[in-house]
FIZA-845641 format. One record per residue (C-alpha): residue in three letters; x, y, z. Coordinates in Angstrom, 3 decimals. Example, Ala and Ser with C-alpha at 12.3 -4.5 7.8 and 13.67 -1.06 7.14 Angstrom:
! FIZA-845641
PT   residu         xx         yy         zz
PT      ALA     12.300     -4.500      7.800
PT      SER     13.670     -1.060      7.140
***
This chain:
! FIZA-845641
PT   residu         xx         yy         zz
PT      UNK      0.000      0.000      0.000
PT      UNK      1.643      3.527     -1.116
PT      UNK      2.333      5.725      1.494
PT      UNK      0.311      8.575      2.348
PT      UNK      1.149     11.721      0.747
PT      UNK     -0.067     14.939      2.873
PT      UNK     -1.845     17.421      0.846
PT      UNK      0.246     20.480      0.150
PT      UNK     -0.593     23.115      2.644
PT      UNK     -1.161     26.486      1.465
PT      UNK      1.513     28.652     -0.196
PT      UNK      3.942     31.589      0.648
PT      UNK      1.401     34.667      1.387
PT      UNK      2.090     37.613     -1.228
PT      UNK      4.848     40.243     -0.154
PT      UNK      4.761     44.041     -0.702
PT      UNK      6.671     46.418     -0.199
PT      UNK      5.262     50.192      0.428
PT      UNK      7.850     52.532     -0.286
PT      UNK      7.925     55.865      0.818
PT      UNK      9.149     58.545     -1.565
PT      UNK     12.415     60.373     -1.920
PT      UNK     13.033     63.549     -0.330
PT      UNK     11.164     66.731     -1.468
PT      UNK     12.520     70.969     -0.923
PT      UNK      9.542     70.591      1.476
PT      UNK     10.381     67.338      3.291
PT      UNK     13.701     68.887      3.996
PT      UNK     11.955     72.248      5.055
PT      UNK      9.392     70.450      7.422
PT      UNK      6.086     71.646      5.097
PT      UNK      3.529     69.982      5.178
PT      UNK      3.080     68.428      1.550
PT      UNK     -0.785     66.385      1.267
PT      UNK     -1.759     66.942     -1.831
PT      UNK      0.366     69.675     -3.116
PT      UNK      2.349     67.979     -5.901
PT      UNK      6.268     68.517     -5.171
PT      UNK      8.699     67.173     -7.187
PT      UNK     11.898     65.070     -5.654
PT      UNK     15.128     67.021     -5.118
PT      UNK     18.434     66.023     -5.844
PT      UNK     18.836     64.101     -2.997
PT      UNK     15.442     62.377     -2.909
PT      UNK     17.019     61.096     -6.491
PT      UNK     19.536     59.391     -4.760
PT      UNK     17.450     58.414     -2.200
PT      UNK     15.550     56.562     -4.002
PT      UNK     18.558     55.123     -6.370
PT      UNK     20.088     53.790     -3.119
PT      UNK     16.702     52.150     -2.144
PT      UNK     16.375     50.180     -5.312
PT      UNK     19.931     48.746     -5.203
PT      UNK     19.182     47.618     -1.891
PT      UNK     15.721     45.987     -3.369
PT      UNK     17.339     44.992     -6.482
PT      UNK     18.444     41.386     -5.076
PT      UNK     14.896     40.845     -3.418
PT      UNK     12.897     39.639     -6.525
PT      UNK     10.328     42.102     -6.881
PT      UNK      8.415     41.649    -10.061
PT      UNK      5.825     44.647    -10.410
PT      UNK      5.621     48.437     -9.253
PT      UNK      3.303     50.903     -9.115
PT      UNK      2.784     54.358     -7.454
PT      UNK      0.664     56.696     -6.093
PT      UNK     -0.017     59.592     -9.486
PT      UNK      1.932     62.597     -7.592
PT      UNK      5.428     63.102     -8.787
PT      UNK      7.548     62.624     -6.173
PT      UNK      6.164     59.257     -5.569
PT      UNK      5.850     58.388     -9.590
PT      UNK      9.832     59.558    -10.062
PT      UNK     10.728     57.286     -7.113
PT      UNK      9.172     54.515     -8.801
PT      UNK     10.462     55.337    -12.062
PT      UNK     13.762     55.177    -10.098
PT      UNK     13.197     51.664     -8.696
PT      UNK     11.668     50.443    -12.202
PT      UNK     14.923     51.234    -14.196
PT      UNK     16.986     49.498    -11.640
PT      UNK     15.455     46.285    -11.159
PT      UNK     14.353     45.900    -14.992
PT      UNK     10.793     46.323    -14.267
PT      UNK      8.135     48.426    -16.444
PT      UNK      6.104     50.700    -14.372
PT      UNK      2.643     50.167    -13.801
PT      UNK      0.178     53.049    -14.222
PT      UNK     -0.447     55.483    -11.273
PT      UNK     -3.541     55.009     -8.852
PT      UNK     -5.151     57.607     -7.731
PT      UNK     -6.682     56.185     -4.760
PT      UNK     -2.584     55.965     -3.492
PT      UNK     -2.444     59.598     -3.025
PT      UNK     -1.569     61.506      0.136
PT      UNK     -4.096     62.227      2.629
PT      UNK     -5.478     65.598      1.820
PT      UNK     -4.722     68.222      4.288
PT      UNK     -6.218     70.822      3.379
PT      UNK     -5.797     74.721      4.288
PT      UNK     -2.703     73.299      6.434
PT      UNK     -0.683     72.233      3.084
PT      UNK      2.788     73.991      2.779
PT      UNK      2.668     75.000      6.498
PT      UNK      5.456     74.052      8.539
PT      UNK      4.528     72.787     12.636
PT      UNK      5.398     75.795     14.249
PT      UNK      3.309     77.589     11.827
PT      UNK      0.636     75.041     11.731
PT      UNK      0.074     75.466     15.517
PT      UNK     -0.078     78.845     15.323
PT      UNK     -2.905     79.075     13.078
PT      UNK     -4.666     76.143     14.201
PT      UNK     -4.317     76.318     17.865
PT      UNK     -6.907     73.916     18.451
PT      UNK     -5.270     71.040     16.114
PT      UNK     -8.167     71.325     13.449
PT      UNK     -7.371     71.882      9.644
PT      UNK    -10.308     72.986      7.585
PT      UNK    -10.271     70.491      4.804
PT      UNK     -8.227     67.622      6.139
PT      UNK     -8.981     63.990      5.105
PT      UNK    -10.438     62.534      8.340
PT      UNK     -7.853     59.671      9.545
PT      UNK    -10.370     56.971      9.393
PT      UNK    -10.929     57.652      6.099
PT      UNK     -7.606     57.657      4.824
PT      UNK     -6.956     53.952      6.908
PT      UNK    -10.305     52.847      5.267
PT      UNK     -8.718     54.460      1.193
PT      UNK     -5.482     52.428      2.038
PT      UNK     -6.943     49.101      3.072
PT      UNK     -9.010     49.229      0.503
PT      UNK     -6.401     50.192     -2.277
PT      UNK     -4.091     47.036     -0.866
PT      UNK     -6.702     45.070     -1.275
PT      UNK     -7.805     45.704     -4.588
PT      UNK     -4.081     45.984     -6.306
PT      UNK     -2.845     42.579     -4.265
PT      UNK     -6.606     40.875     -5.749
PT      UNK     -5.414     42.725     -9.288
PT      UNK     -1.636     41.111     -9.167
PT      UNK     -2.167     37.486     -7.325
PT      UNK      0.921     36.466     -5.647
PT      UNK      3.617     38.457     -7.254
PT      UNK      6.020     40.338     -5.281
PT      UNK      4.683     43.550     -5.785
PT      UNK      6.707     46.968     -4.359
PT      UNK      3.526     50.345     -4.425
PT      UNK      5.460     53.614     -3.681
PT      UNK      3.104     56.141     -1.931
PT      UNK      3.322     58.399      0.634
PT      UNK      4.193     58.916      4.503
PT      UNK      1.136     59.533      6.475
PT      UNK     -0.952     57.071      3.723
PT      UNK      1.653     54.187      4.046
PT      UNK      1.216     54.720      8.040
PT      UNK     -2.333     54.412      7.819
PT      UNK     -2.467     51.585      5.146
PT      UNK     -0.333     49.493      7.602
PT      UNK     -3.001     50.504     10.362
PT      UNK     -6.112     49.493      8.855
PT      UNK     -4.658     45.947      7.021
PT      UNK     -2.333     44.225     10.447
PT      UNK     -3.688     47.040     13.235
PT      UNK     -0.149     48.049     13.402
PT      UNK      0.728     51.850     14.220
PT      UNK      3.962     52.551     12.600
PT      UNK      6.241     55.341     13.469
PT      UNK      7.075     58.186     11.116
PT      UNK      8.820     56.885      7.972
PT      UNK     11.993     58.414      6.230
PT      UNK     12.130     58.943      2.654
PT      UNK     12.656     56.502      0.803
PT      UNK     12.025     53.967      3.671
PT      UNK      9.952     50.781      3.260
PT      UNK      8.041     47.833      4.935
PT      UNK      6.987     44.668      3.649
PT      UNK      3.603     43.640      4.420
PT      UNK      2.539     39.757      3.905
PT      UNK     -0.731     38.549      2.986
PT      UNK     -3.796     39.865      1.048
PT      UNK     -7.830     39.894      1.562
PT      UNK     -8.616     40.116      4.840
PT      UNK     -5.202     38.306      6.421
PT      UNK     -2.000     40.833      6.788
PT      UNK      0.793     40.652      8.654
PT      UNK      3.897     43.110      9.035
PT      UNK      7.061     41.233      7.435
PT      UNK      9.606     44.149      7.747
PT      UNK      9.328     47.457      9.287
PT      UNK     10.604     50.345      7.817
PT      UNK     14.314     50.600      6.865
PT      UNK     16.596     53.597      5.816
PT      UNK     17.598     53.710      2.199
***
C-alpha cells in the first residue's frame, strides 16, 4: 500500500513592499506636503537610487505608485533598476489631503490652528479605510507576485493601520516595509528601513 502523501498546505502569502518617496525641498523644510504635488530634489534622487539597489536582489516583479510626482519619479527610479516596467499610477494611493494646512510648517501650523483642526483635512479613518481598501484591490489585481507600491508617509502609516492594526512610526524617505498577505489576512514582514 503507497504511502500517504499529505496534501500540500497552502503557499507563501504575497509580499509588498510600500515605499515611501524620496526627499522633497519641502520634506527637507518640514512643510507639510498632502496633496500639493512637489517634485523630488536632488537628494530624494539618490534616495531613491540607493533604495532600489538595496531591493534589487529581493525579486520584486511589479511596481506601481501613487499619481503625484515625487512618488511616480521614485518609482520610475526603482523600475529602471530592477528591470521592471512601471505600472500606471492610482489615484486612490495619493496623500491624505490636508487641506488649508498644506505647505505649512509645525510651528506655523500650531499657530494658526491652535486647536489642532485643519479645515479640509482627510479625516484619519478615512484615509486607513482608502489604504486598506487600495491594498486590497491591487494585491486581488496582481495574485501572488512580489509587488513593491510607492506612496506616501502619512498614507503608508495608515495603510499598515487598517490591514495588520499596526501603528507605525514616522517613515523616512525613501524607507519601506513589507507587508505579507492579502484579503482580509495581513501581517507586518519588515518594518521600515533607511535607504
Amino acid at each position: 500500500m503507497p504511502a500517504h502523501t499529505p496534501a500540500p498546505g497552502p503557499g507563501p502569502a504575497p509580499v509588498t513592499a510600500l515605499v515611501r518617496h524620496g526627499e522633497t525641498d519641502w520634506n527637507r523644510d518640514g512643510r507639510l506636503q498632502g496633496r500639493t504635488d512637489i517634485p523630488l530634489n536632488d537628494t530624494g534622487r539618490a534616495q531613491a537610487q540607493a533604495l532600489a539597489e538595496q531591493l534589487k536582489s529581493q525579486g520584486w516583479a511589479a511596481i506601481t505608485s501613487s499619481p503625484l510626482s515625487r512618488a511616480r519619479e521614485t518609482a520610475q527610479i526603482i523600475a529602471a533598476e530592477l528591470g521592471l516596467e512601471l505600472l500606471p499610477p492610482h489615484d486612490d494611493l495619493v496623500e491624505r489631503q490636508f487641506g488649508e494646512a498644506e505647505g505649512g510648517t509645525l510651528a506655523e501650523l500650531r499657530g494658526r490652528f491652535p486647536n489642532g483642526e485643519r479645515p479640509g483635512q482627510e479625516p484619519w479613518d478615512d484615509v486607513v479605510a482608502r489604504g486598506a481598501a487600495a491594498l486590497r484591490r491591487l494585491r486581488a489585481e496582481h495574485g501572488d507576485v512580489p509587488l513593491v507600491v510607492v506612496a506616501h508617509g502619512t498614507f503608508l502609516r495608515a495603510t499598515v493601520e487598517g490591514l495588520t492594526g499596526v501603528e507605525l512610526p514616522r517613515m523616512a524617505n525613501a524607507t519601506s516595509v513589507v507587508l505579507e498577505g492579502s484579503g482580509g489576512q495581513w501581517s507586518l514582514a519588515r518594518e521600515p528601513q533607511r535607504a
